[in-house]
KEZAZA-558853 format. One record per residue (C-alpha): residue number from 0; residue in one letter; x, y, z. Coordinates in pm, 1 decimal, decimal comma. Example, Ala and Ser with C-alpha at 12.3 -4.5 7.8 and 13.67 -1.06 7.14 Angstrom:
# KEZAZA-558853
(r 0 'a' (1230,0 -450,0 780,0))
(r 1 's' (1367,0 -106,0 714,0))
# end
This chain:
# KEZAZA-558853
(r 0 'x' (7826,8 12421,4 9672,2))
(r 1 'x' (8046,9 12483,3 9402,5))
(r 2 'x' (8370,4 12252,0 9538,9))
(r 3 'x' (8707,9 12209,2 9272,7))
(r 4 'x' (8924,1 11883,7 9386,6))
(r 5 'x' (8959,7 11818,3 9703,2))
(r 6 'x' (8942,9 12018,0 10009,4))
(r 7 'x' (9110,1 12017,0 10301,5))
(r 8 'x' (9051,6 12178,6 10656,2))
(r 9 'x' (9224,8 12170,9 11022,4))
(r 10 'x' (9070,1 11950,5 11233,8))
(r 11 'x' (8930,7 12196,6 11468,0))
(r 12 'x' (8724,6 12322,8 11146,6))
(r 13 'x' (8511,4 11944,0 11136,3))
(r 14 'x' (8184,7 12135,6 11179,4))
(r 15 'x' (8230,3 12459,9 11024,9))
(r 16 'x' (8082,4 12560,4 10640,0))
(r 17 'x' (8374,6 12502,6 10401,7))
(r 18 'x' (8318,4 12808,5 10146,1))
(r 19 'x' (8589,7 12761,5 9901,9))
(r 20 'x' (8719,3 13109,7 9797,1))
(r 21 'x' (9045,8 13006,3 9605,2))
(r 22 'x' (9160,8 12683,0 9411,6))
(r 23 'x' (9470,5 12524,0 9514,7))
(r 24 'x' (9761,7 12717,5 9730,0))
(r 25 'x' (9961,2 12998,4 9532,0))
(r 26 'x' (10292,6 12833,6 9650,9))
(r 27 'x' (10203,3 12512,4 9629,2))
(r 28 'x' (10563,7 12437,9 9624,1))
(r 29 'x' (10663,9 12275,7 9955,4))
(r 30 'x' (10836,8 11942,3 9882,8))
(r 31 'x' (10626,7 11705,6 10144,8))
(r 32 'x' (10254,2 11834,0 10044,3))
(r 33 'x' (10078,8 11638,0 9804,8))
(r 34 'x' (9724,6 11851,5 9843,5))
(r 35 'x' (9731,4 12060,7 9550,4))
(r 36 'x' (9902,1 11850,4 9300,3))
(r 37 'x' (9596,0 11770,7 9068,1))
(r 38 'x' (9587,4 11974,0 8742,4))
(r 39 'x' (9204,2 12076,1 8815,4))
(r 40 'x' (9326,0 12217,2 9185,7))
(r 41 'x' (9565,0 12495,8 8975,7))
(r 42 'x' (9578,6 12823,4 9182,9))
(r 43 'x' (9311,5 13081,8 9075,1))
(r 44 'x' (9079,6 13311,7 9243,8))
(r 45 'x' (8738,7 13157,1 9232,0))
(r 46 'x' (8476,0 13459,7 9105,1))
(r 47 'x' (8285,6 13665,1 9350,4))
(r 48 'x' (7947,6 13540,5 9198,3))
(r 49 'x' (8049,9 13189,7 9247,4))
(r 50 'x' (8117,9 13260,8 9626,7))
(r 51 'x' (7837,5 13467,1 9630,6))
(r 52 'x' (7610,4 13176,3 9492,7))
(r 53 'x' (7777,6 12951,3 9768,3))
(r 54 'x' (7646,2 13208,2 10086,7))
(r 55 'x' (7305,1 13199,4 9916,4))
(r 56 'x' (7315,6 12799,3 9927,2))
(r 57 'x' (7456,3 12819,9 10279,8))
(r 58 'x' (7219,3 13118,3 10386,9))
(r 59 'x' (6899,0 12864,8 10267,7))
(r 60 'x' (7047,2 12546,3 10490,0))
(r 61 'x' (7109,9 12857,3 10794,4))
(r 62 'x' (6729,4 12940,0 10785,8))
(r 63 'x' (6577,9 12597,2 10699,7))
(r 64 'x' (6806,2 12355,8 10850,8))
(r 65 'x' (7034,8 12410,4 11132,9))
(r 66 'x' (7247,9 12742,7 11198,0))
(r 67 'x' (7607,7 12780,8 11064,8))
(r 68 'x' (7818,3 12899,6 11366,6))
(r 69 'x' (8194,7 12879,1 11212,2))
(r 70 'x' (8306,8 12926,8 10852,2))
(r 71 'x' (8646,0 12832,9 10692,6))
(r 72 'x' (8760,3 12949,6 10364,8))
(r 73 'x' (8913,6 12730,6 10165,7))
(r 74 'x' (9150,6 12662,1 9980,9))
(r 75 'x' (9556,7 12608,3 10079,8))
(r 76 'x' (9643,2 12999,4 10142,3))
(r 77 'x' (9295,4 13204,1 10120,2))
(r 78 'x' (9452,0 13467,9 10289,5))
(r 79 'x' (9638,0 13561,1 9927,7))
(r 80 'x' (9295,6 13727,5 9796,4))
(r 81 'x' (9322,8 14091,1 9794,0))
(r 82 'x' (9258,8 14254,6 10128,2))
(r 83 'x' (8908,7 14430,6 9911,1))
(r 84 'x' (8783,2 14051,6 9806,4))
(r 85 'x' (8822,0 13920,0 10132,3))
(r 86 'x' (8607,7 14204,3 10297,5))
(r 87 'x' (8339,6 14120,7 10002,1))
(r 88 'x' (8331,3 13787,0 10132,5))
(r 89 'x' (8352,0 13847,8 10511,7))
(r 90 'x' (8091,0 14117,9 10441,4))
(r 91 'x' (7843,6 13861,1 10277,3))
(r 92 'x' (7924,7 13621,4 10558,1))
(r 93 'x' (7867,0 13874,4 10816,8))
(r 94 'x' (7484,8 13962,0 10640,0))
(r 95 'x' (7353,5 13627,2 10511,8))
(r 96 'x' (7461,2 13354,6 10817,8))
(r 97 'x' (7357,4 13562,5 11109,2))
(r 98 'x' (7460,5 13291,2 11347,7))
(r 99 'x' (7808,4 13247,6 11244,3))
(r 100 'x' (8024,5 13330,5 11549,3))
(r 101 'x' (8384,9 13322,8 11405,6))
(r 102 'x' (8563,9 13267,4 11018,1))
(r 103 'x' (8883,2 13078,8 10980,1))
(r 104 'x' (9147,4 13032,7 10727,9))
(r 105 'x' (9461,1 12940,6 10574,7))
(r 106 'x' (9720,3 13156,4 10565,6))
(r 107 'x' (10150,5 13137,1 10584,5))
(r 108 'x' (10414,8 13400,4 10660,1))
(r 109 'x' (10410,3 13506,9 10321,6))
(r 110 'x' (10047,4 13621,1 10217,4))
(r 111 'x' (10045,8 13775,7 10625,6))
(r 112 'x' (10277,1 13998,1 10576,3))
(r 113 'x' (10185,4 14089,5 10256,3))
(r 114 'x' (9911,3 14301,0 10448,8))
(r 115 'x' (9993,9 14606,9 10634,4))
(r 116 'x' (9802,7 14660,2 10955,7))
(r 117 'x' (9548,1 14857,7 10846,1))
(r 118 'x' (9402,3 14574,3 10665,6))
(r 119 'x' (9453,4 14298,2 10882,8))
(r 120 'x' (9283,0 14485,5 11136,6))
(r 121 'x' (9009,4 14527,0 10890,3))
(r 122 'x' (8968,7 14184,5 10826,7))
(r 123 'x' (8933,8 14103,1 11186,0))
(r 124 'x' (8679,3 14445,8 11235,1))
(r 125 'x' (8521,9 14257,3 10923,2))
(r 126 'x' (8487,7 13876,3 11118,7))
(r 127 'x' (8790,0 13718,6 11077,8))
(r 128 'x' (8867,6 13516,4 11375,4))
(r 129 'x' (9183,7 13282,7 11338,9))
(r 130 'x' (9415,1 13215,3 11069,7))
(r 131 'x' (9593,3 12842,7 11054,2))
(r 132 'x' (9953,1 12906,2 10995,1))
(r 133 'x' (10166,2 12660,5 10883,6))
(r 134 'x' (10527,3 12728,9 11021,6))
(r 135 'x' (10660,5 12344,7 10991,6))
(r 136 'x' (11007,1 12418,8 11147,7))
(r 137 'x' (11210,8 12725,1 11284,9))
(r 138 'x' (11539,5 12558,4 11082,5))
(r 139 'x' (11602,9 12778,9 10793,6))
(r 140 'x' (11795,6 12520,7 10645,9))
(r 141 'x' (11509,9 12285,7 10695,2))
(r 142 'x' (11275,3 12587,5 10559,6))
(r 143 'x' (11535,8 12567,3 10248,2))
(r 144 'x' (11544,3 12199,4 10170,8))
(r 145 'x' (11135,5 12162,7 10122,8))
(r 146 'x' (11079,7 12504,5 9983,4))
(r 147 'x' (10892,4 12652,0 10244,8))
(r 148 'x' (10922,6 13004,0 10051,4))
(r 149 'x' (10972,1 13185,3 10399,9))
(r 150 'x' (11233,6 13195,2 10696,6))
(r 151 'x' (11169,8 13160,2 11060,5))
(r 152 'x' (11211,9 13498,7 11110,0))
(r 153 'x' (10934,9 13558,4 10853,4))
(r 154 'x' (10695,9 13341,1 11095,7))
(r 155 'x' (10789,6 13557,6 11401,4))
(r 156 'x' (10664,0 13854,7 11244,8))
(r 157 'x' (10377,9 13725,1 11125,0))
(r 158 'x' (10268,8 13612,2 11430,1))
(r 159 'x' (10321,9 13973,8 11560,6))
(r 160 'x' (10087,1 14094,7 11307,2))
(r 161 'x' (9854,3 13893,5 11414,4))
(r 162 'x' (9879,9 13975,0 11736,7))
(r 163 'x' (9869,0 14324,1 11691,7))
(r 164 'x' (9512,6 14308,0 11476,7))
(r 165 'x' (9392,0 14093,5 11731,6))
(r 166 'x' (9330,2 13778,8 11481,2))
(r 167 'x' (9443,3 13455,0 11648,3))
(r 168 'x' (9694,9 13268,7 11579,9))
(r 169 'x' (9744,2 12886,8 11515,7))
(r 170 'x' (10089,2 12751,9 11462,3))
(r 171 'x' (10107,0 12400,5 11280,6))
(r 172 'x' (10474,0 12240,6 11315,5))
(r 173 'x' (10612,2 11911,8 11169,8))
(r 174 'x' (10785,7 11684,2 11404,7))
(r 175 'x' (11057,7 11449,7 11139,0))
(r 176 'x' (11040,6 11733,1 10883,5))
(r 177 'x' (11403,6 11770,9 10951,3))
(r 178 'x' (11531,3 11393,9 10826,0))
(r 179 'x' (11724,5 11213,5 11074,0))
(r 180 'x' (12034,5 11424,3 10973,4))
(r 181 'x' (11898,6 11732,7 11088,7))
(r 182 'x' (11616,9 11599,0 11365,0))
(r 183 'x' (11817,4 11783,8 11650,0))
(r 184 'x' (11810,4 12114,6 11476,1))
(r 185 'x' (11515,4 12089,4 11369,2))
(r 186 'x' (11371,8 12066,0 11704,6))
(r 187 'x' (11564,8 12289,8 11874,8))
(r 188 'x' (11499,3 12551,2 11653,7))
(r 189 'x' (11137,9 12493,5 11596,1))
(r 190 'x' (11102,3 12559,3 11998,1))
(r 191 'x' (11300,2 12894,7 11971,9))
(r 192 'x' (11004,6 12976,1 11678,9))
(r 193 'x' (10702,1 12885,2 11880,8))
(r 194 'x' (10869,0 13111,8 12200,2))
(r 195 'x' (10928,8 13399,5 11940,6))
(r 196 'x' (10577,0 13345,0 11829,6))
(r 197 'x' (10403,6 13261,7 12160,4))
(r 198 'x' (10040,7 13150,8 11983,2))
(r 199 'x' (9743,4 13047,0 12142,2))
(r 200 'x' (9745,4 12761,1 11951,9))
(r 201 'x' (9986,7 12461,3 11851,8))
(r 202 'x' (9943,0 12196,3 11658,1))
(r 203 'x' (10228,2 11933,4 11632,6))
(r 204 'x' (10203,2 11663,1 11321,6))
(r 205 'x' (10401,0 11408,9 11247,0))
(r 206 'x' (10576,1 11397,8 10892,5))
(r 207 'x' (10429,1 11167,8 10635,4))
(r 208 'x' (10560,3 11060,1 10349,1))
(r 209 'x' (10326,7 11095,7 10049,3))
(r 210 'x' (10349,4 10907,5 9707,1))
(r 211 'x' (10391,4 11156,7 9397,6))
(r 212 'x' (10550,7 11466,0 9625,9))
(r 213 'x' (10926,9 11550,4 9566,7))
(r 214 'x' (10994,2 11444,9 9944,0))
(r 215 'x' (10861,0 11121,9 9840,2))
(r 216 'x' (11102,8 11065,3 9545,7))
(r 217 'x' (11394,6 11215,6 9767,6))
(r 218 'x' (11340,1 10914,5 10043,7))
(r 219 'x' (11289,3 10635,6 9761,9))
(r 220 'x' (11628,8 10766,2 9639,0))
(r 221 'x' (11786,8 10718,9 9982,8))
(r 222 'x' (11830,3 11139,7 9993,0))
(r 223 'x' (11572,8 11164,8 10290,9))
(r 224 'x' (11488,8 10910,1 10615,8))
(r 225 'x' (11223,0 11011,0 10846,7))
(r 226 'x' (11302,8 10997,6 11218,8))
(r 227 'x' (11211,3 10634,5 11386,3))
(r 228 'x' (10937,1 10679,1 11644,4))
(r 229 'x' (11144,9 10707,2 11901,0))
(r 230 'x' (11314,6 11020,2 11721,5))
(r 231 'x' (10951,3 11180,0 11649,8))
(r 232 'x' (10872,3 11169,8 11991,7))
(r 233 'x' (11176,8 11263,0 12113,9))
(r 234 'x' (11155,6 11603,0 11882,0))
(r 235 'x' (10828,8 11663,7 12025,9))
(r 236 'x' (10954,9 11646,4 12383,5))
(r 237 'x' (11184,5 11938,5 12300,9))
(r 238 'x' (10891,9 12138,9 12145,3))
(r 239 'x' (10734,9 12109,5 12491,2))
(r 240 'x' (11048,0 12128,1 12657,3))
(r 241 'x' (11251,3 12398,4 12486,2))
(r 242 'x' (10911,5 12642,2 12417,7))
(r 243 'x' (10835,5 12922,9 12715,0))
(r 244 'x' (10484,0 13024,0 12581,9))
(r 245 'x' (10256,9 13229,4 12786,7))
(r 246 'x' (9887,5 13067,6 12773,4))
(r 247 'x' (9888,4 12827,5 12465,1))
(r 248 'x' (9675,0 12455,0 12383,3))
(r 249 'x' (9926,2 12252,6 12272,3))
(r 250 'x' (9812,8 11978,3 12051,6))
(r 251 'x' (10004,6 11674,0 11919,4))
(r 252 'x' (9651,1 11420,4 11853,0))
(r 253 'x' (9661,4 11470,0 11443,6))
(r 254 'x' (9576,4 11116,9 11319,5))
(r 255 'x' (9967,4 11122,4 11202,0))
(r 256 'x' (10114,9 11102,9 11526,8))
(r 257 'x' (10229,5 10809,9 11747,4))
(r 258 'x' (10084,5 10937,9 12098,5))
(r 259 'x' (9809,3 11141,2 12122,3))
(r 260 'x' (9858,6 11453,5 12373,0))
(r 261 'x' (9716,3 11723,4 12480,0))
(r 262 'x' (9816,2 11981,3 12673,1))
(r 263 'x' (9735,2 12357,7 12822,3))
(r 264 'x' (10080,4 12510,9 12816,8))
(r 265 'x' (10242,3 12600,0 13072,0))
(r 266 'x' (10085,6 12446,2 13340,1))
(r 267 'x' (10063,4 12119,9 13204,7))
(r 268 'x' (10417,1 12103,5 13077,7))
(r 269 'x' (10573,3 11842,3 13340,4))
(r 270 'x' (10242,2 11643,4 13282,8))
(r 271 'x' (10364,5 11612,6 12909,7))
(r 272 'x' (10764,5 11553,8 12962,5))
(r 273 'x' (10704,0 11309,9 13176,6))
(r 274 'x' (10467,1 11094,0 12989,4))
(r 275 'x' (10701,4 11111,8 12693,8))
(r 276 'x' (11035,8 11076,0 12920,9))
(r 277 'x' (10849,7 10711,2 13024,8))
(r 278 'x' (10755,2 10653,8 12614,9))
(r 279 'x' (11102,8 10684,3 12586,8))
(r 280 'x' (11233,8 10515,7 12846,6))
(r 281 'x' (11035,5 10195,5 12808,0))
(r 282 'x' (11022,3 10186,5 12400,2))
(r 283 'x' (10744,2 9969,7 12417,5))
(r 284 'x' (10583,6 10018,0 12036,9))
(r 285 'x' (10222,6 9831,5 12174,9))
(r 286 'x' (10219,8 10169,3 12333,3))
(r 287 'x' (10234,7 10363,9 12030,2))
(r 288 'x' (9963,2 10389,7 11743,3))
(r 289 'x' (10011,1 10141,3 11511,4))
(r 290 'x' (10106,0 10230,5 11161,6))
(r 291 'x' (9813,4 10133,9 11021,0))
(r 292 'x' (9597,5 10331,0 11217,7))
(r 293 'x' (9795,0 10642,2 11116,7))
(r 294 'x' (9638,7 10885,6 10845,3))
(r 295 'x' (9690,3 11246,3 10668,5))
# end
């Protein structure tokens, strides 16, 4: 497979083909990533024949090996290639891996509503199943202060999109995005987002601070201070809390965050609270995951 830097997938993706499509995100702007920052992962298309060469490698290990039941195209914001380039690729998908049941990707508010309906129901007539969205907060000042490049309201309308072409939907938010000095906020509005959106999916991660990225230099300055983990878990109890969302799987079990939970939202939304209302109560840190054991 033809792979440039380093890729990167959601975890529900662990056993899908990773077919790398573009290099690096077209944004690639947001102050707390550090996934694109290489000079080799600068954004560009990657050529049709070089996909195309890709499918025939994955089409061989189909037939010969094991079947390929998920794909996820890589890399940061896939969903930026021209409506006609990603039907190409869906279309080669759809004739060389037979068994493939469902293809993912990456994509924010910005390169969703970019397309009209007409092609995002096209996309999901041509195979495309789910798109990872990457919302991070539903504070526009927050949304401001890492360079997001789009509002909350941005993310409730792509999420209607969505939901009219009948592509789901899942919504990635970042508990401690906000600082300490705008934690509350933060929360608050990020559960006002996720009702507007309503997705079938939710993934919560915890903010972490990575070497080289401008959020980095901002806490080393003194500019920026993550919430304790007391104040992490206390913003995701408000997600839970605050959010009315019809039939959702909320995660928060990223290898980021303190307390791993899982939940099928509604009905297991006093099941959540009141785990985390005792977390809080007790702040006994042997409880939490230690910070060692904490990854990207």
């Amino acid at each position: 497979m033809d792979y440039i830097g380093h890729l990167f997938r959601p975890p529900s993706e662990a056993d899908s083909l990773l077919l790398q499509v573009t290099v690096g995100c077209s944004h690639n702007g947001c102050t707390y990533c550090g996934m694109y920052r290489d000079p080799e992962q600068r954004f560009r298309l990657k050529p049709l024949e070089v996909v195309a060469r890709d499918i025939e490698e994955a089409a061989a290990y189909d037939r010969d090996v094991e079947p390929i039941r998920r794909v996820f195209l890589c890399d940061g914001d896939a969903l930026v290639l021209p409506t006609r380039r990603l039907l190409d690729i869906l279309g080669l998908l759809r004739e060389r891996l037979p068994h493939a049941r469902r293809v993912g990707i990456y994509g924010d508010a910005r390169t969703i509503l970019r397309k009209d309906d007409g092609e995002l129901a096209a996309l999901r007539e041509a195979g495309l199943g789910i798109v990872y969205h990457g919302a991070e907060s539903g504070d526009d000042e927050v949304l401001r202060r890492v360079d997001k490049g789009s509002t909350a309201a941005d993310a409730a309308l792509a999420a209607a999109a969505l939901r009219r072409a009948g592509i789901r939907h899942s919504v990635m938010v970042m508990l401690g995005i906000g600082g300490r000095e705008r934690s509350r906020e933060h929360a608050e509005a990020t559960a006002r987002l996720l009702t507007a959106m309503d997705p079938p999916f939710v993934g919560a991660l915890t903010t972490t601070l990575v070497p080289g990225t401008p959020l980095f230099t901002e806490a080393e300055a003194g500019r920026f201070t993550l919430p304790d983990p007391w104040g992490m878990l206390a913003e995701l109890r408000e997600l839970i809390a605050g959010s009315t969302l019809t039939r959702c799987r909320f995660h928060a079990n990223h290898a980021s965050n303190y307390v791993p939970l899982s939940l099928n939202l509604p009905a297991d939304r006093d099941v959540g609270l009141a785990r985390l209302d005792a977390l809080l109560r007790e702040r006994d840190r042997s409880r939490l995951k230690p910070e060692h054991w904490r990854g990207l």
